[in-house]
C-alpha beads as a LAMMPS data file, in Angstrom:
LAMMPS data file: protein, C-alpha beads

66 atoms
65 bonds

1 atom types
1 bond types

-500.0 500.0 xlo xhi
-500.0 500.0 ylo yhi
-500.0 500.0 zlo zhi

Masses

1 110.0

Atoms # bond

1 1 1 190.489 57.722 -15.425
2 1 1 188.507 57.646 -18.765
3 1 1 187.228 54.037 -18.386
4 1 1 184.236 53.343 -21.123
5 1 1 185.916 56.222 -23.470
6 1 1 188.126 54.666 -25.664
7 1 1 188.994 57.494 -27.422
8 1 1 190.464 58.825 -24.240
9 1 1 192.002 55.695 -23.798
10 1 1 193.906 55.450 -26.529
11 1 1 195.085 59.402 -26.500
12 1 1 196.142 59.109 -23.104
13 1 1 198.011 55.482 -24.392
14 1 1 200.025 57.320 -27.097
15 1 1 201.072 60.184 -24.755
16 1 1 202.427 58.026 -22.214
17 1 1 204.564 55.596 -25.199
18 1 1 204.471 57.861 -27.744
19 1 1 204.886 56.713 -31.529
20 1 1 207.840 55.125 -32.203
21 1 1 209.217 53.626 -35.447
22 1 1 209.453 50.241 -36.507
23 1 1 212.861 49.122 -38.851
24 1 1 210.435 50.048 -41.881
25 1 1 209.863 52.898 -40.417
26 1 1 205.862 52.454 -39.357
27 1 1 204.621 53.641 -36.379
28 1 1 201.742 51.711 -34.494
29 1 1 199.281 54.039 -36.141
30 1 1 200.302 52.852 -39.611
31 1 1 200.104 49.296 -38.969
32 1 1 196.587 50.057 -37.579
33 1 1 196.012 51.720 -40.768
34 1 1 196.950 49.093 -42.469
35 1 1 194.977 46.181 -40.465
36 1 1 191.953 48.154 -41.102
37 1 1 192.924 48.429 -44.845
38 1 1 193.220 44.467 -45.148
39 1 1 190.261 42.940 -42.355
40 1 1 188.075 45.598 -43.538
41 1 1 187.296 47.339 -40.413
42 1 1 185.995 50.483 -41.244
43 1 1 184.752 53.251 -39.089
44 1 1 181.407 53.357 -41.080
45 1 1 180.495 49.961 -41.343
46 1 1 181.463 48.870 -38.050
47 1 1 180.480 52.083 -35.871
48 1 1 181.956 54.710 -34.154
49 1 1 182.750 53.102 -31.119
50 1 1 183.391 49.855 -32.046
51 1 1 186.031 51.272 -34.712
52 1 1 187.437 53.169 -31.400
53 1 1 187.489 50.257 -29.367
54 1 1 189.185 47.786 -31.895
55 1 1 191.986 50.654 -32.269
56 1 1 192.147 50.400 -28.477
57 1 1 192.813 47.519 -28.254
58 1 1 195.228 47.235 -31.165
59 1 1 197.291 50.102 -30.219
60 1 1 197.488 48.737 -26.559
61 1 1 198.602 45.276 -27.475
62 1 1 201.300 46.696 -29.891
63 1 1 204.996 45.966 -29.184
64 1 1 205.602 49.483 -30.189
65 1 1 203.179 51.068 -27.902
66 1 1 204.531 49.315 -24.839

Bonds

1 1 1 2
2 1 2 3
3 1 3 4
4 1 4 5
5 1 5 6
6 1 6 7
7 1 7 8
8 1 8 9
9 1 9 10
10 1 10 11
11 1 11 12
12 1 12 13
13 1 13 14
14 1 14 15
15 1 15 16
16 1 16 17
17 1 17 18
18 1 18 19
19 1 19 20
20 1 20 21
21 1 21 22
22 1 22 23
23 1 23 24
24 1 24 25
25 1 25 26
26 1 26 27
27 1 27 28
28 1 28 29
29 1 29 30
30 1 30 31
31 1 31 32
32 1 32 33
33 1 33 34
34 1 34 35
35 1 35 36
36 1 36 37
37 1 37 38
38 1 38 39
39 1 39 40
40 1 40 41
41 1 41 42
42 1 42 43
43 1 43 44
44 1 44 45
45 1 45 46
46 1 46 47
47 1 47 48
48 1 48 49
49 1 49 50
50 1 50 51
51 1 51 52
52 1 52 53
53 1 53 54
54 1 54 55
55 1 55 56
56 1 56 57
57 1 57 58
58 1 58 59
59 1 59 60
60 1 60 61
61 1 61 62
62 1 62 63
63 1 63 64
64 1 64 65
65 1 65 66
């Protein structure tokens, strides 16, 4: 297991659920994209790892991921 590594985490995530498509045809990567876009989490404001943790956590609470 890749506990602490969310990077890991979140690859190993997506390989087991894969990315499906919403009915707009967004995966759960998009809509990440697009939370980051509008609550201004950035990667180089916020930090490496927290960036990787908050897309964690996103991607793993997703109805699409599950």
């Amino acid at each position: 297991m890749c506990y602490g590594k969310p990077d890991e985490l979140t690859a190993q995530l997506l390989e087991a659920c894969g990315l499906k498509k919403n009915d707009l045809g967004h995966t759960a990567l998009d809509d990440f994209d697009h939370f980051c876009a509008y609550s201004g989490c950035i990667k180089e404001e916020i930090g490496e790892l927290a960036f990787a943790w908050t897309k964690y956590a996103y991607l793993s609470a997703h109805p699409l991921v599950r």
